[in-house]
C-alpha positions as CSV (number, residue, x, y, z in Angstrom):
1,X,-45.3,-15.0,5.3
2,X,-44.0,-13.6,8.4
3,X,-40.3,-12.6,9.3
4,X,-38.5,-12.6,12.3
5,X,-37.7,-8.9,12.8
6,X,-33.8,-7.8,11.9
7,X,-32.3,-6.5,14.8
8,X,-30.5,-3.2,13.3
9,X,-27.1,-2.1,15.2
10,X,-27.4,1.8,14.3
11,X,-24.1,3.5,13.9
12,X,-23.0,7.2,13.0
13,X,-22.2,8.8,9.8
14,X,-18.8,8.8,11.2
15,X,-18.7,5.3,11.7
16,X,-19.8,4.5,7.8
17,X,-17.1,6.9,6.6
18,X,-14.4,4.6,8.4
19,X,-15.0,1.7,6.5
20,X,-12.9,2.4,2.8
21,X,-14.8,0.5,0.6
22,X,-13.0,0.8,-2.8
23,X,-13.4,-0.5,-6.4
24,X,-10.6,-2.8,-7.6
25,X,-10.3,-5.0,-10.6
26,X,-9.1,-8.9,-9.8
27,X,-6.2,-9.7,-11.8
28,X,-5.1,-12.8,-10.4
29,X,-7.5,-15.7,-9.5
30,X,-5.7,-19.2,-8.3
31,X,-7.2,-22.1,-6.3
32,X,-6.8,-21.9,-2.7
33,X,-6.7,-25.8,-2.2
34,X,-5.9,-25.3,1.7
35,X,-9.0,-23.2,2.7
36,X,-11.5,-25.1,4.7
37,X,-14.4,-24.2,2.6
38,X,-13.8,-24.4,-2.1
39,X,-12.2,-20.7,-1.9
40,X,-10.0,-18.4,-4.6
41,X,-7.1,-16.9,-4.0
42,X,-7.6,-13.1,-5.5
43,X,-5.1,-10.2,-6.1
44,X,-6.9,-7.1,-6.9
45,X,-6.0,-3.8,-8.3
46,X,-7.4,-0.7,-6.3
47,X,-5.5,2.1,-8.2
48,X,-2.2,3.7,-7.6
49,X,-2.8,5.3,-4.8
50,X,-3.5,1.6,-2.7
51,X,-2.1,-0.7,-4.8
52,X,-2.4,-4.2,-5.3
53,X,-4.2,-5.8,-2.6
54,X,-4.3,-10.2,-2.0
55,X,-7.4,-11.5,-0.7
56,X,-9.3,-15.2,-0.4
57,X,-13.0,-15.6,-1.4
58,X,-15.7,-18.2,-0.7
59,X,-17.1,-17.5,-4.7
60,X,-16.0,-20.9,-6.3
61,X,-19.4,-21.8,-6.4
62,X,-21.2,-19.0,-8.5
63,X,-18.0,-18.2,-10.3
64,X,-15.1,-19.4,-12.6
65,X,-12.0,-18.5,-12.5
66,X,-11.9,-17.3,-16.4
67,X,-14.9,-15.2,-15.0
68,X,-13.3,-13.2,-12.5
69,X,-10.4,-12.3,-14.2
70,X,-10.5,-8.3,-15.0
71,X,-14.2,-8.1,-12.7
72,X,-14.2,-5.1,-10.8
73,X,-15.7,-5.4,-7.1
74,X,-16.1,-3.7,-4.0
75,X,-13.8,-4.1,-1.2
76,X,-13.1,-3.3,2.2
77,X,-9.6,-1.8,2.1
78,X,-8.7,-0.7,5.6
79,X,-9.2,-4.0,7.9
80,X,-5.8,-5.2,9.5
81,X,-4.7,-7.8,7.8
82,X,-5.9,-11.3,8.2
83,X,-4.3,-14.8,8.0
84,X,-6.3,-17.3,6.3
85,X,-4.0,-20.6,6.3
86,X,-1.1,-19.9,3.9
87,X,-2.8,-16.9,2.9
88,X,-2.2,-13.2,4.0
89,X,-5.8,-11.3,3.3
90,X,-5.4,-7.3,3.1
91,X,-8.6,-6.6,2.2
92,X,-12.2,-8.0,2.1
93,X,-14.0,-8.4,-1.0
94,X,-17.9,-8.0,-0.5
95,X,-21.2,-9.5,-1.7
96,X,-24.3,-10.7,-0.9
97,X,-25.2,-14.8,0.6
98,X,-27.7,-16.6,-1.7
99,X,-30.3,-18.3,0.0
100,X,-28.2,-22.0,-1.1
101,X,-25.7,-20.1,0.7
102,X,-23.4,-19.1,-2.2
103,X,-22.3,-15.8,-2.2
104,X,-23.1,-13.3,-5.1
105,X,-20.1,-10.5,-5.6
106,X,-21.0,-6.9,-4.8
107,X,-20.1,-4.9,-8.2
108,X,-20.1,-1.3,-9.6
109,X,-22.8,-1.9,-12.5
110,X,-20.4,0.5,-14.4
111,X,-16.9,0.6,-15.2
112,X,-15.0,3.1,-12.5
113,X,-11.1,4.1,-11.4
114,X,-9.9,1.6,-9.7
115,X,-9.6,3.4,-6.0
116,X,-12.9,4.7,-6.3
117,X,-14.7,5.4,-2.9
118,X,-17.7,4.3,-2.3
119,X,-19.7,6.9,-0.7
C-alpha cells in the first residue's frame, strides 16, 4: 500500500532541548464535564523541583479513571499556560492517536523520579 509522503519540519538539536519533557505521576483524575470532547481533569506530580502540575486530557476513551491514578507519563512542562474552559492547563501530557482516533499515553516502560528529563 502506498503512503502519502510525511512532510518532516527539521529543527536543531537546540530546538529539541527546549522542549522539557518530564516524567510525572497523575495523582488526581476528575471528569472534566465542560470540555467539548469526553476529557479528564489530571494533576500530576513531576518531582520537587517542578511541582504539581494540572492538565486536561482527551484519554476517556482508552482509560479509566481507577487506571490512571499513580501512572507515570510524559509531559511537556515548559508551554505557557493554557485555558481549556474552566480549566488552567500547565503542562501537556503526551501520547500517541489510534487509528479510531483515541489517544494512547506516552509512558516510561520503567519506573523513574518524577522530574526526569527526557533526553
Amino acid at each position: 500500500m502506498n503512503r502519502p509522503a510525511m512532510r518532516q519540519e527539521l529543527i536543531t538539536w537546540e530546538d529539541f532541548e527546549q522542549v522539557e519533557l518530564r516524567v510525572g505521576t497523575i495523582v488526581e483524575v476528575q471528569d472534566f464535564p465542560e470540555a467539548r470532547k469526553p476529557a479528564y481533569r489530571l494533576t500530576i506530580d513531576f518531582g520537587e523541583a517542578i511541582g504539581l502540575k494540572k492538565s486536561s486530557a482527551q484519554i476517556t476513551t482508552r482509560y479509566e479513571k481507577e487506571q490512571l491514578l499513580g501512572k507515570q507519563v510524559i509531559g511537556v512542562v515548559n508551554f505557557p499556560v493554557k485555558q481549556i474552559g474552566p480549566v488552567r492547563s500547565e503542562c501537556l501530557v503526551t501520547g500517541f492517536y489510534h487509528p479510531d482516533g483515541s489517544v494512547i499515553l506516552a509512558v516510561p516502560d520503567q519506573a523513574v523520579p518524577n522530574g526526569s528529563k527526557l533526553g
